[in-house]
Backbone as numpy.savetxt, mean C-alpha at the origin, in Angstrom:
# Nx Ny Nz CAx CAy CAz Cx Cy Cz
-12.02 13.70 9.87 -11.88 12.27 9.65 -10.43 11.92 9.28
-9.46 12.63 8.60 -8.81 12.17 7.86 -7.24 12.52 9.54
-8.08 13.46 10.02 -7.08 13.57 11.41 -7.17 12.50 12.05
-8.15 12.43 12.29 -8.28 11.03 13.29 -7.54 9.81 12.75
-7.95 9.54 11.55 -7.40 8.63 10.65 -5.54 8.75 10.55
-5.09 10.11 10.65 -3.71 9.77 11.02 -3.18 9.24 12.31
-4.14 10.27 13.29 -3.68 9.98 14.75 -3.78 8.46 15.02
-4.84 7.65 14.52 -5.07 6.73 15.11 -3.59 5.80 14.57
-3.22 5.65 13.44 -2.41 5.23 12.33 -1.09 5.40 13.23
-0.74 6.74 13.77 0.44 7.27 13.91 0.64 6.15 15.48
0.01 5.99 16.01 0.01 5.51 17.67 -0.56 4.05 17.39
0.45 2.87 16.43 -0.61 1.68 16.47 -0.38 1.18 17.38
-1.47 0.11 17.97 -1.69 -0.42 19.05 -2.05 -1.78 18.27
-2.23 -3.01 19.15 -2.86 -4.58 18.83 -4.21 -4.03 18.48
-4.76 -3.22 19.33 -6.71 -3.49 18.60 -6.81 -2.50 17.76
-6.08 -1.87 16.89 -5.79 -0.82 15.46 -5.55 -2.11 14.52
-4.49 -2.95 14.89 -3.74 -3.68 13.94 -5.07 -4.78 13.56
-5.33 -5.46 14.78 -6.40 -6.47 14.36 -7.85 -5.67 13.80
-8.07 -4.71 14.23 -9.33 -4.05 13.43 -9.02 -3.92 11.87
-8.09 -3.57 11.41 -7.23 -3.18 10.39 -7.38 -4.40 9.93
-6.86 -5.69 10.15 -6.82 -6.47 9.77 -8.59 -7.62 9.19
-9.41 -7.56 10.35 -10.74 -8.00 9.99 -11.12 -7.18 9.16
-11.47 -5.67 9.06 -11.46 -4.78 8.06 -11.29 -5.25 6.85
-10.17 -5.12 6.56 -9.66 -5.73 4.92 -9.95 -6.67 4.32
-9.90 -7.59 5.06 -10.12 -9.50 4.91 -11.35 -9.64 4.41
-12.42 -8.89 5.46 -13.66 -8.74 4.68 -13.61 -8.25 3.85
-13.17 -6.83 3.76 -13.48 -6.19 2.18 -13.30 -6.63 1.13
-11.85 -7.42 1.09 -11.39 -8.10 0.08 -12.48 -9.26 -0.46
-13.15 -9.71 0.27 -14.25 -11.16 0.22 -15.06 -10.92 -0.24
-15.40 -9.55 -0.22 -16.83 -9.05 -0.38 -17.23 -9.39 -2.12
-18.64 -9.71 -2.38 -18.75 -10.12 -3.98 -18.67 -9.29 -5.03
-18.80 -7.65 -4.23 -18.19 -6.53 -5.44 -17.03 -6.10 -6.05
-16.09 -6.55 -4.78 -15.10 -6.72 -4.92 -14.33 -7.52 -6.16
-15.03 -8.34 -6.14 -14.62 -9.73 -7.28 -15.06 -10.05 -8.48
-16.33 -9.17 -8.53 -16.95 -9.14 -9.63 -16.62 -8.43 -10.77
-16.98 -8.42 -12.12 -16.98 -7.23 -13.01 -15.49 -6.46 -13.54
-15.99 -5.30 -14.32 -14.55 -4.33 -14.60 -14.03 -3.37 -13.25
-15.87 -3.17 -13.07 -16.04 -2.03 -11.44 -15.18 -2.48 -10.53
-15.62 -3.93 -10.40 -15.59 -4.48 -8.93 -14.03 -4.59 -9.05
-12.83 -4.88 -10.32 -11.42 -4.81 -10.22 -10.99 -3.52 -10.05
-11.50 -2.63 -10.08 -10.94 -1.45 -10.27 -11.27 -0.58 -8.46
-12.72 -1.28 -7.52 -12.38 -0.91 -6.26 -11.51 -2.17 -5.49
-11.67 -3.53 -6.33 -10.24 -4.08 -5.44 -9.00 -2.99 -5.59
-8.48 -3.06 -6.54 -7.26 -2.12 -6.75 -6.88 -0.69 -5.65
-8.12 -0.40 -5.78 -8.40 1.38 -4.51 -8.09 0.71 -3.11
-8.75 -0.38 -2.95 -8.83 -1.42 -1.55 -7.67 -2.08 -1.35
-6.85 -2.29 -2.40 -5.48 -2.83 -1.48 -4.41 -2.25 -1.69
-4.65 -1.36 -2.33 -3.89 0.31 -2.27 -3.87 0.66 -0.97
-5.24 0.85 -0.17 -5.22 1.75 0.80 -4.88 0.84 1.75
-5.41 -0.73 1.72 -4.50 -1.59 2.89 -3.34 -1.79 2.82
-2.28 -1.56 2.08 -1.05 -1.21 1.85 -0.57 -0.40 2.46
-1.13 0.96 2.28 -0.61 2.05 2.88 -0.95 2.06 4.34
-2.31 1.45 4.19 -2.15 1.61 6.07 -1.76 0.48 6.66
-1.25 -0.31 6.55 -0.08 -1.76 6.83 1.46 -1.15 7.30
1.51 -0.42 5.92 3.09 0.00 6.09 2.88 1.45 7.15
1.77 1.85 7.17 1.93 2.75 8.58 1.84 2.01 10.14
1.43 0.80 10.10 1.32 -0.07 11.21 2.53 -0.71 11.18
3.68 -0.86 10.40 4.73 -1.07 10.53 4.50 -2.33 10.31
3.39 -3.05 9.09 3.70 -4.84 9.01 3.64 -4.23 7.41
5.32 -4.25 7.12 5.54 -4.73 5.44 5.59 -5.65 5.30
5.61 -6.47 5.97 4.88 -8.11 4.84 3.77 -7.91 4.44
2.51 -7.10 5.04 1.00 -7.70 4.75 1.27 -5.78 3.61
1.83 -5.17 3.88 1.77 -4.27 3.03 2.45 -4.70 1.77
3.44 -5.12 1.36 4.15 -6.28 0.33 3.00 -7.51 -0.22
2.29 -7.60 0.72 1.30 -8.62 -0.28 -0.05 -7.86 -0.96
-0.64 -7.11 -0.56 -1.88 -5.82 -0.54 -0.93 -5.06 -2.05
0.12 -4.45 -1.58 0.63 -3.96 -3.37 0.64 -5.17 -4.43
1.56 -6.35 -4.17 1.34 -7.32 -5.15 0.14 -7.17 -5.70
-0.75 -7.60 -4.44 -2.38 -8.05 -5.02 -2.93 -6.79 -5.71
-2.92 -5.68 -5.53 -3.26 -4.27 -6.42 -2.53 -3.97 -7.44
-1.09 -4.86 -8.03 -0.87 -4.55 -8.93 -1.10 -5.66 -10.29
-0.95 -6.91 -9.44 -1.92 -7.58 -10.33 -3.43 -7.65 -10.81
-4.81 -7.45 -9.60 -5.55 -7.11 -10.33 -5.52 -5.54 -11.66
-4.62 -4.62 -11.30 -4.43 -3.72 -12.47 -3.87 -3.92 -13.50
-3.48 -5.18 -13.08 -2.62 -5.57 -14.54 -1.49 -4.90 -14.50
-0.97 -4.08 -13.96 0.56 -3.63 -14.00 1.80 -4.66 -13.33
2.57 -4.50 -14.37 3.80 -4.82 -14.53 5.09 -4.20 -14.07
5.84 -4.60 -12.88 6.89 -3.30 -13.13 7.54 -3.75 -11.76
8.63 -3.43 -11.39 9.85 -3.38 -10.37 10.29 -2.37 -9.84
9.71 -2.45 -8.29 10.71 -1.00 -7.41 11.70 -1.97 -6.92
12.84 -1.00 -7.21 13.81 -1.03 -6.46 14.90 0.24 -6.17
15.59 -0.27 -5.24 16.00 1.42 -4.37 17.70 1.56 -5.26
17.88 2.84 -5.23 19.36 3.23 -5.64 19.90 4.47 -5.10
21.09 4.79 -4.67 21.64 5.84 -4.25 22.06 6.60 -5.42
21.82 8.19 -5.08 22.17 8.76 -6.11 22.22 10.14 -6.00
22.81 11.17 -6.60 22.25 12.78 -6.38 21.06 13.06 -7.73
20.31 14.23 -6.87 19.23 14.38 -7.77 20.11 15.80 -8.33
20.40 16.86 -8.15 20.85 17.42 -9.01 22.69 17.53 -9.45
23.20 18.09 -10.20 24.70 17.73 -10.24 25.04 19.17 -9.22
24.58 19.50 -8.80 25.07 20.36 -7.85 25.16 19.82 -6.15
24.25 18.90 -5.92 23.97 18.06 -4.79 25.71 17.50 -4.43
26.00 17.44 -3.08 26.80 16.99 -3.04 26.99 15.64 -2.08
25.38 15.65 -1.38 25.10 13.94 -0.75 24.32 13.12 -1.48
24.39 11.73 -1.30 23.74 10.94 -2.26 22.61 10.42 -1.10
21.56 10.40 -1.65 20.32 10.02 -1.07 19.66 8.90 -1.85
18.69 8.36 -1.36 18.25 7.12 -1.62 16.72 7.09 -2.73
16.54 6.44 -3.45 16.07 6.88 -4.73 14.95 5.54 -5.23
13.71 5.53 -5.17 12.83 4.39 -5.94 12.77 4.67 -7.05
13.41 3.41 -7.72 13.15 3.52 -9.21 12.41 2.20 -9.99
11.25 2.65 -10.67 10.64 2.03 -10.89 10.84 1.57 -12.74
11.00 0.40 -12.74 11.12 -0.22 -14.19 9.54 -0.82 -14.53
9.84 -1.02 -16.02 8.50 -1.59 -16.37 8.84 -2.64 -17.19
C-alpha cells in the first residue's frame, strides 16, 4: 500500500490531484472530524497528511493552508523559516536550514 501510495504521488496527474482533492474536502466536513477532543486530534493527523500529500502534488498553496489548519486546531504556535548555514564547523558549504521558532 504504502508503494503504491508513493508511485501514485510520485507521477501526479489531474485525476490524482482532483481525487486528492474531493478526498480531503470531505474528510475535513465529516462530523468526527469537528467534534470533541478525539475528533481535533484526527483533524490534526488529516491535514497533516493532506499537506504532505499536496506538497508532493506540487500545490504549496493548498499544502500552506492544510499545515496552517493542523497547526491551529493543535494549538501550536510557531514560525518556519529557512536560513543558510554550516551544520558542523568543519563543513565548508553552507546549506539551507528550517528553523523553527516558538
Amino acid at each position: 500500500c504504502a508503494r503504491l501510495y508513493r508511485e501514485v504521488l510520485l507521477a501526479p496527474s489531474i485525476q490524482v490531484y482532483d481525487a486528492a482533492l474531493e478526498s480531503f474536502a470531505a474528510a475535513v466536513t465529516m462530523p468526527a472530524v469537528v467534534a470533541g477532543e478525539r475528533g481535533r486530534a484526527l483533524g490534526v493527523r488529516l491535514h497533516t497528511e493532506a499537506a504532505v500529500a499536496f506538497d508532493l502534488l506540487g500545490r504549496h498553496d493548498l499544502c500552506r493552508s492544510h499545515t496552517s489548519a493542523a497547526m491551529e486546531l493543535a494549538r501550536m504556535a510557531c514560525t518556519l523559516t529557512g536560513a543558510l548555514g554550516k551544520r558542523t564547523k568543519f563543513q565548508t558549504f553552507t546549506t539551507s536550514h528550517l528553523v523553527v521558532t516558538t
